[in-house]
C-alpha positions, 0 to 999 in steps of 0.5 A: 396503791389505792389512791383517794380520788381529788374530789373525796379528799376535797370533801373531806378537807375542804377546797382551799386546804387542798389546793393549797396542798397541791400548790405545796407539793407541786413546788417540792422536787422529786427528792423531797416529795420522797423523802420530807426529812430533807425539807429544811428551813431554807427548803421550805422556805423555797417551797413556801414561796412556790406554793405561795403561802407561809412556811408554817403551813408548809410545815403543817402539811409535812407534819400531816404528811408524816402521820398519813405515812405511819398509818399508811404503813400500819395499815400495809403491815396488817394493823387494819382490824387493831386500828379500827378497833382502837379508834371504834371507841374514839370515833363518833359513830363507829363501834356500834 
């Protein structure tokens, strides 16, 4: 798929998070990676604990991960023009 390069997501969210986000995933197995219902308290635990931060932001990440997936598949069913016109009123600077 069209991946995002480092850097553009970078800009976006800022190095620290980022970083953080990649120390996250990187202490997740393959399973988990594939399927973020199987993290569970003492998953996440572990996987705080790799990443070096708190399990809340573990948590976080998942939540944000979950959207990313839902727009992600709305995109891919075609829902790209419903979307943007939807957020065009929403956002600053679009619908114009």
């Amino acid at each position: 798929g069209g991946k995002l390069p480092m850097d553009q997501i970078k800009s976006r969210m800022g190095d620290k998070s980022v970083g953080r986000m990649i120390a996250i995933i990187n202490s997740m197995t393959k399973k988990e990676r594939r399927h973020p219902d199987l993290l569970n308290g003492s998953r996440r635990a572990r996987v705080a604990k790799g990443a070096g931060v708190q399990p809340s932001e573990v948590n976080t990440l998942i939540k944000q991960f979950e959207q990313m997936q839902k727009m992600m598949k709305m995109f891919s069913k075609g829902g790209m023009g419903k979307m943007m016109r939807g957020m065009a009123g929403k956002l600053p600077g679009m619908g114009r």
